[in-house]
C-alpha positions as CSV (number, residue, x, y, z in Angstrom):
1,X,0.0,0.0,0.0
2,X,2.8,2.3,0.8
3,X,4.8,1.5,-2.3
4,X,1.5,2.5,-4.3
5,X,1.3,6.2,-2.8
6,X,4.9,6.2,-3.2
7,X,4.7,6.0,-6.7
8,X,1.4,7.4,-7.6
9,X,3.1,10.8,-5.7
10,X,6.4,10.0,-7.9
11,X,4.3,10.1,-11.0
12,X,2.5,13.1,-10.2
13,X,5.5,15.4,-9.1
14,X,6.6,15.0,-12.5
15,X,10.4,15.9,-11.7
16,X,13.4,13.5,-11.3
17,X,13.4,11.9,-8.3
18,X,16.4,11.6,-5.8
19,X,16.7,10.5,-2.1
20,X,16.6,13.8,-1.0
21,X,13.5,14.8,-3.1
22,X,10.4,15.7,-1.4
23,X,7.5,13.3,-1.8
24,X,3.6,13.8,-0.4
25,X,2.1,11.2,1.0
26,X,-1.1,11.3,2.4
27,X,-1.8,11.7,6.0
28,X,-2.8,8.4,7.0
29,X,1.0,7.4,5.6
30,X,4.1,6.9,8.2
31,X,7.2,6.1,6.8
32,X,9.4,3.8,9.5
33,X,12.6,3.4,10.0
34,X,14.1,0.4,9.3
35,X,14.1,-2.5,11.9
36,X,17.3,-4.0,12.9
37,X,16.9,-7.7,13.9
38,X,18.8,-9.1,15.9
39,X,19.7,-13.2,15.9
40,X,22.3,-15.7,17.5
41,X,24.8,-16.0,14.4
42,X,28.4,-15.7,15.7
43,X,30.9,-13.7,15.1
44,X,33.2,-14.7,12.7
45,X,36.7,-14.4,13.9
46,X,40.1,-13.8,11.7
47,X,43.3,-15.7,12.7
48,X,46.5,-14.9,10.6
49,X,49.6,-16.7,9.7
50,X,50.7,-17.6,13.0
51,X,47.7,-19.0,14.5
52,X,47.6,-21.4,11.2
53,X,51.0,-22.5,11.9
54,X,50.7,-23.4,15.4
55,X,47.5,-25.0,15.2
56,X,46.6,-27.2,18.4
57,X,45.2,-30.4,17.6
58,X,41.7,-30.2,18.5
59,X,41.2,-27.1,16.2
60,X,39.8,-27.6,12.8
61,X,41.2,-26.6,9.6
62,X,39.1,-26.5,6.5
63,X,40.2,-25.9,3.3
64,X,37.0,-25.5,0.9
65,X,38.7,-24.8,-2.4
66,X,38.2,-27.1,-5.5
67,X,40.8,-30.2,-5.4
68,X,41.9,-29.0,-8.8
69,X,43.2,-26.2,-7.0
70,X,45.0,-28.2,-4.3
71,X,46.7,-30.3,-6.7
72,X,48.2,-27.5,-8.5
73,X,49.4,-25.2,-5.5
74,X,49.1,-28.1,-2.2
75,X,47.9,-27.5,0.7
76,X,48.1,-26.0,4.2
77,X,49.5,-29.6,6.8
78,X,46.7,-30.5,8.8
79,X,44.0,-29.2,7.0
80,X,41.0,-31.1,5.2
81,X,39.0,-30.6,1.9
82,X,35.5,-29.9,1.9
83,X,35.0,-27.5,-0.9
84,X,32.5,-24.8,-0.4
85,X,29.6,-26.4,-2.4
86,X,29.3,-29.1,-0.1
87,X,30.5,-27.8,3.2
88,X,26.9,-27.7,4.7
89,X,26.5,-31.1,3.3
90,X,29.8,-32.1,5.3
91,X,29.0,-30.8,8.0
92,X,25.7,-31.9,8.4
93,X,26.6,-35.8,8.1
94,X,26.9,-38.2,10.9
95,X,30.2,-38.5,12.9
96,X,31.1,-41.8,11.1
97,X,30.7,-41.0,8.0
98,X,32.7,-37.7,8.5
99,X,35.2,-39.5,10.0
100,X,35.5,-42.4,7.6
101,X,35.9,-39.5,4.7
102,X,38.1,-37.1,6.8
103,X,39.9,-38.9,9.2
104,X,39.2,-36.3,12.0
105,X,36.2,-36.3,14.5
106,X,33.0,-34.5,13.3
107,X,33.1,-30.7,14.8
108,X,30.8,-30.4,17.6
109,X,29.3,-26.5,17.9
110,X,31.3,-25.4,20.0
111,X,34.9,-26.7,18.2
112,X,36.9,-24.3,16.6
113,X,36.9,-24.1,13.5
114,X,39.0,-22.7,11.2
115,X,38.3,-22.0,7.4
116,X,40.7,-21.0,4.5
117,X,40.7,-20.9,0.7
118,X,42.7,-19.0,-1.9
119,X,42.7,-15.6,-0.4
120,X,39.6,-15.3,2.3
121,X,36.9,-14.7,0.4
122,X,35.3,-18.3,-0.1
123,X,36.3,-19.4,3.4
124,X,34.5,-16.6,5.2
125,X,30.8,-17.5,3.2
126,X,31.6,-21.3,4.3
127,X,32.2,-19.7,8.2
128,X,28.7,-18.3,7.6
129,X,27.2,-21.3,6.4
130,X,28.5,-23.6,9.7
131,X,27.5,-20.8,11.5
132,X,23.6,-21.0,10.1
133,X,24.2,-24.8,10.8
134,X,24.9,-24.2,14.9
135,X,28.5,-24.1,14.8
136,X,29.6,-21.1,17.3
137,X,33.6,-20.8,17.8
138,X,34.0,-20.1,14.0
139,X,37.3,-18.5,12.0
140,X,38.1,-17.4,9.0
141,X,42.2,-17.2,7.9
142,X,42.4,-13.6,6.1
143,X,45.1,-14.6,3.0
144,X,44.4,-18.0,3.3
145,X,46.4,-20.2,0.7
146,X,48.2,-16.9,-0.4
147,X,49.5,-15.4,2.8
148,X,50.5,-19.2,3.7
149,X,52.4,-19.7,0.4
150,X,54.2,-16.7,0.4
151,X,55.1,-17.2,4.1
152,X,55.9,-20.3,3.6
153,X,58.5,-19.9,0.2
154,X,55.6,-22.0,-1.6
155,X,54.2,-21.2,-5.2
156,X,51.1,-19.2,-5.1
């Protein structure tokens, strides 16, 4: 209803129309601001360099670029594969069957995680996507593959 007296008093001002133009609405119109909702989604932490190389055991590291990709540059010791198509899937499975495929115990919610790809980007919307599954203590390593290669003396 709003959106129709918007634009019916667009049409009839017969001017360009900008944010900062004036628009009549009728009376019985209100115009809110908008509503900020709040949920539980965790916050999505950054580790760097460092934090990847000394990685305790219980920490997870997930690398969720292609294979194709890890064949031609390698990839981070410790980490596992679960490219970012299927990371949901992954993580959604029962602990045997994510151990039989990854040799590492399924992440419970509260297990740090730790996600990298080629440069961030790709790890931080697989972060997000454990996060909408439960998971809480959730990272994402800024440079990924990149910042590790060139730290490292490794072809990018």
């Amino acid at each position: 209803m709003l959106l129709r007296h918007f634009l019916v008093a667009l049409r009839a001002s017969k001017t360009a129309f900008s944010l900062q133009s004036p628009i009549n609405l009728p009376a019985n119109c209100t115009l809110f601001a908008p509503q900020r909702f709040y949920s539980n989604v965790p916050e999505i932490g950054i580790v760097d360099y460092d934090v990847v190389k000394n990685l305790a055991p219980q920490k997870l590291l997930i690398d969720v670029r292609e294979p194709d990709e890890l064949t031609k540059t390698g990839q981070i010791p410790s980490s596992i594969n679960i490219p970012l198509g299927i990371v949901s899937q992954e993580l959604s499975t029962s602990a045997e069957l994510f151990k039989s495929k990854y040799g590492r115990e399924k992440p419970q919610a509260s297990t740090e995680i730790i996600f990298h790809c080629m440069i961030g980007k790709r790890s931080l919307k697989a972060a997000e996507a454990a996060a909408a599954l439960g998971f809480k203590n959730l990272k994402n390593y800024e440079g990924s593959w990149t910042d590790w290669a060139k730290r490292e003396g490794l072809p990018k």
